[in-house]
BAFI-3210 file (N, C-alpha, C; in Angstrom, 3 decimals, decimal comma, padded with zeros to 6 digits):
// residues 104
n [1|2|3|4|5|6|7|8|9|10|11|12|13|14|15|16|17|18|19|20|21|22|23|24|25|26|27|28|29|30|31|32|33|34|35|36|37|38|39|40|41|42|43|44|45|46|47|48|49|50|51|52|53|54|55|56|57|58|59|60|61|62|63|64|65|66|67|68|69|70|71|72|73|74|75|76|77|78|79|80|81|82|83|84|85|86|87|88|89|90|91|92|93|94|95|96|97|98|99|100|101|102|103|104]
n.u [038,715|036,221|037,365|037,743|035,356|034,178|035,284|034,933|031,996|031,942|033,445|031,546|029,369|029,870|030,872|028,099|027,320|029,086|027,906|025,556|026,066|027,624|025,047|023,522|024,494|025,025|027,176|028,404|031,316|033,553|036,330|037,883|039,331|040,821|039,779|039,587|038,810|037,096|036,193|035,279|036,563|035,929|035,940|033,722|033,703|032,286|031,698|033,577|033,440|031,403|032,308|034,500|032,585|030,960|032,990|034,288|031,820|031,441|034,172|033,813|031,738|032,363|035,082|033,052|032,318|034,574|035,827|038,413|040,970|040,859|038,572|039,344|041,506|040,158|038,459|039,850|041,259|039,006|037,920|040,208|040,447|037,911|038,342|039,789|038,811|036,987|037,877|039,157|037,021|036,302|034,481|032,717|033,878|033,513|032,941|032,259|031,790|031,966|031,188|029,200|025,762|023,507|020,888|017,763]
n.v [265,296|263,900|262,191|263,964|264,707|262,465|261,797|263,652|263,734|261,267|262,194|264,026|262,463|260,590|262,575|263,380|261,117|261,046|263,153|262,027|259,762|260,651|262,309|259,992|257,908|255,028|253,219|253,350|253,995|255,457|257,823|258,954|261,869|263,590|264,455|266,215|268,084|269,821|269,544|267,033|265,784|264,192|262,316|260,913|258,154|257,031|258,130|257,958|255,150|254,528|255,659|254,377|251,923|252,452|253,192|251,011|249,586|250,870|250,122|248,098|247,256|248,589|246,632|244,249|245,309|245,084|247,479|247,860|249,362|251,506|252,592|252,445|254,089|256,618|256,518|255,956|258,365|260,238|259,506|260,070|263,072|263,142|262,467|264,428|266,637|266,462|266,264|268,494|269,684|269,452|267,195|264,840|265,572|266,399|268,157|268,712|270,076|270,362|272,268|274,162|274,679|272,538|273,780|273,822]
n.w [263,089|263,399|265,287|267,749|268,287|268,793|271,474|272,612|272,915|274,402|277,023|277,774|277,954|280,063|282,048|283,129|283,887|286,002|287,795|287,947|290,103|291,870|293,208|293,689|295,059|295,169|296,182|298,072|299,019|301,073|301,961|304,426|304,905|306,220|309,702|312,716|315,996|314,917|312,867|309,738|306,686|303,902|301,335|298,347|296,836|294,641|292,282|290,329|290,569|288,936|286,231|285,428|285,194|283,023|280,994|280,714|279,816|276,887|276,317|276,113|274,267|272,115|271,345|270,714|268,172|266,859|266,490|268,707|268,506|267,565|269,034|272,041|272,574|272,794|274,487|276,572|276,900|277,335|279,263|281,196|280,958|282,162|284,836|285,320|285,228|287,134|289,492|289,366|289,334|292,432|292,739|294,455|297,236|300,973|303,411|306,518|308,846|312,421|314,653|314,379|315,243|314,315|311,571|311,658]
ca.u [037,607|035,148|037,197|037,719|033,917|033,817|035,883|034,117|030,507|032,376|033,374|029,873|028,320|030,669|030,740|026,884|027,227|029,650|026,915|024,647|026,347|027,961|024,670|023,079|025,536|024,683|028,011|028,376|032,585|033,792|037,069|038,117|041,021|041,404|039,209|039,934|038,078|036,468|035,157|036,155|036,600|035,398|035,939|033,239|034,133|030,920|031,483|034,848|033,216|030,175|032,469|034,589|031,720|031,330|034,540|034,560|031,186|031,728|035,480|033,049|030,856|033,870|034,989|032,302|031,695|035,878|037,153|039,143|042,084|040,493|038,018|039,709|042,266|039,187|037,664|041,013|041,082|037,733|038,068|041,092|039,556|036,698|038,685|040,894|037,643|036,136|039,102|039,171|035,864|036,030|033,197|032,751|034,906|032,861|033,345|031,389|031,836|031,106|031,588|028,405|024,897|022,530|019,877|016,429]
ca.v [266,056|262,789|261,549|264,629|264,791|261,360|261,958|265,038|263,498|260,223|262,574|264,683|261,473|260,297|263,709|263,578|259,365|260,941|263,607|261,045|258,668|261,446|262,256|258,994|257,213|253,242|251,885|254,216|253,981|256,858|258,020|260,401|262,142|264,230|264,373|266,508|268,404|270,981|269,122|266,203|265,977|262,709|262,062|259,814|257,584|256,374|258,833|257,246|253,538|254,699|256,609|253,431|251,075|253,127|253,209|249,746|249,344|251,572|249,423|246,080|247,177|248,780|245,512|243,259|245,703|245,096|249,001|248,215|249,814|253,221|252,719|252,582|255,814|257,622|256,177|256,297|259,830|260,994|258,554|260,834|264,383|263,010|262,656|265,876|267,724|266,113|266,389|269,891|270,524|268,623|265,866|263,928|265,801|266,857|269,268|268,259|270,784|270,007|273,692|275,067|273,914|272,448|274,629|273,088]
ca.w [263,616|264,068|266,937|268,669|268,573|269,681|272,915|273,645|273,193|275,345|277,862|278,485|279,151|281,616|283,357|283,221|284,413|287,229|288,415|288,906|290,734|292,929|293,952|293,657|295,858|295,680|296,665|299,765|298,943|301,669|302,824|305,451|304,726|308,130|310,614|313,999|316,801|314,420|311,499|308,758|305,436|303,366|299,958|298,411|295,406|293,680|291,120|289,883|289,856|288,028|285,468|285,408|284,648|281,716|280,437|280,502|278,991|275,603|275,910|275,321|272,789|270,698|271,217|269,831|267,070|266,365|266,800|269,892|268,611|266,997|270,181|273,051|272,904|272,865|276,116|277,574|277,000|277,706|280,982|282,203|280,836|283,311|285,814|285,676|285,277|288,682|290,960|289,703|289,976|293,902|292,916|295,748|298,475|301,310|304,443|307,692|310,267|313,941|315,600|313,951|315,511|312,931|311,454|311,106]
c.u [036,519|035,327|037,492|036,361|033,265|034,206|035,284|032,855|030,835|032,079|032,337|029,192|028,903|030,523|028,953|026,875|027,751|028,584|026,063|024,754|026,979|026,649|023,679|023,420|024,957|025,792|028,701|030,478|032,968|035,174|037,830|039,075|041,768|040,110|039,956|038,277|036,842|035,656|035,835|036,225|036,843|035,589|035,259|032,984|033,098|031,359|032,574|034,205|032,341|031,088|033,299|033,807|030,893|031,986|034,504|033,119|030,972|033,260|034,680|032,689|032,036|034,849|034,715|032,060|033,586|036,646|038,180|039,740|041,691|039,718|038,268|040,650|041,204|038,671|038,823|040,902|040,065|037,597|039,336|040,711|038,930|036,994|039,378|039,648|037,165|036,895|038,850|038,139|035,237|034,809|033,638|033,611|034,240|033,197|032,071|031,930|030,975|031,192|029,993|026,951|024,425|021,451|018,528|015,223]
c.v [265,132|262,914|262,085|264,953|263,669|261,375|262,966|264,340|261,961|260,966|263,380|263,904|260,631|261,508|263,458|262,112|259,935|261,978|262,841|260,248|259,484|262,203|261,296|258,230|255,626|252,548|252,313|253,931|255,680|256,864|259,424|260,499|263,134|264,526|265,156|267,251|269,259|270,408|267,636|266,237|264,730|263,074|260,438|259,426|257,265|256,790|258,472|256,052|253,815|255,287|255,319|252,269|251,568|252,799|251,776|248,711|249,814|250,538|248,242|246,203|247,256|247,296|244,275|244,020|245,293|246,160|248,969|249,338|251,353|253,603|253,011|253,632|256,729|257,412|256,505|257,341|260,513|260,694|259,797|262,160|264,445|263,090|263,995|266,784|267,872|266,120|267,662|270,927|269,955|268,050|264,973|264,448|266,668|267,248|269,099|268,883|270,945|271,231|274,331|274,132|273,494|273,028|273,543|273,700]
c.w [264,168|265,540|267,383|269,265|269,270|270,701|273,337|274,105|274,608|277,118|278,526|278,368|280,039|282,393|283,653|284,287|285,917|288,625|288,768|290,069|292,168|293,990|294,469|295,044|296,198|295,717|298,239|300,060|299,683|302,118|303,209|305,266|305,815|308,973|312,076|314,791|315,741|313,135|310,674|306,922|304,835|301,789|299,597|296,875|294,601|292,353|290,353|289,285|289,018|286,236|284,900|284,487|283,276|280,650|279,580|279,481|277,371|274,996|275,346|274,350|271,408|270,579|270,390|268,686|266,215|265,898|268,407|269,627|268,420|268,980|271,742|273,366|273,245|274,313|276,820|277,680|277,481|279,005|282,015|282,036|282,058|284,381|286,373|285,784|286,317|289,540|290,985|290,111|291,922|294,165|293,956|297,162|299,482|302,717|305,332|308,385|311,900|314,532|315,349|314,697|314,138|312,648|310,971|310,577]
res [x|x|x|x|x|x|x|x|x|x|x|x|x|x|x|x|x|x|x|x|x|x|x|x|x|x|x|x|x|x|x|x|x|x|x|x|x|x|x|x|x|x|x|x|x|x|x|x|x|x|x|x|x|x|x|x|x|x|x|x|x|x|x|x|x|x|x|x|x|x|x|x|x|x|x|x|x|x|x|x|x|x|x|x|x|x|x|x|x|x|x|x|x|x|x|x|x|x|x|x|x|x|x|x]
***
C-alpha cells in the first residue's frame, strides 16, 4: 500500500512537472507530423524532457540515499503511467489550421 502511494504521489508530480513544461516550453523541441495545403499538425516535446529530467532526478536521490532497487520500479512506473496518461490525454500535439482567417 506505501508504494502504490508512492507511484501515485511520483506520478501527480510528473503529470503536474509535464503541464508545466508543456506550457512553459524552454527547449522549443517541435515536430511536424503532416503538414498540407489546409493546416499542420506539430507535436511539441518539452513535456517528455521535463518529465524525464525528473525521472532521472528522484532516480539520483534514491540513489544517494541507497533505495535504488525499491526506488527505481516506482519511477519507472510512474514515468510510463505519465506517459500513457499524456499521449492519451494529446499533451503537446497541436492543430494549426491555415483555411480559417485569424480573429483579433
Amino acid at each position: 500500500m506505501k508504494r502504490t502511494l508512492a507511484v501515485l504521489g511520483e506520478m501527480i508530480l510528473m503529470l503536474i512537472t509535464a503541464l508545466v513544461f508543456m506550457f512553459w516550453r524552454p527547449f522549443h523541441v517541435t515536430f511536424i507530423l503532416w503538414q498540407n495545403d489546409t493546416g499542420k499538425r506539430t507535436f511539441q516535446a518539452d513535456w517528455i524532457i521535463g518529465v524525464l529530467i525528473l525521472a532521472l532526478v528522484i532516480t539520483g536521490i534514491e540513489a544517494l540515499l541507497k533505495r535504488i532497487r525499491i526506488g527505481f520500479p516506482q519511477v519507472a512506473i510512474a514515468f510510463v503511467l505519465t506517459l500513457v496518461i499524456g499521449f492519451v490525454a494529446k499533451f503537446g500535439f497541436t492543430l494549426t489550421n491555415f483555411t480559417t482567417p485569424p480573429s483579433f
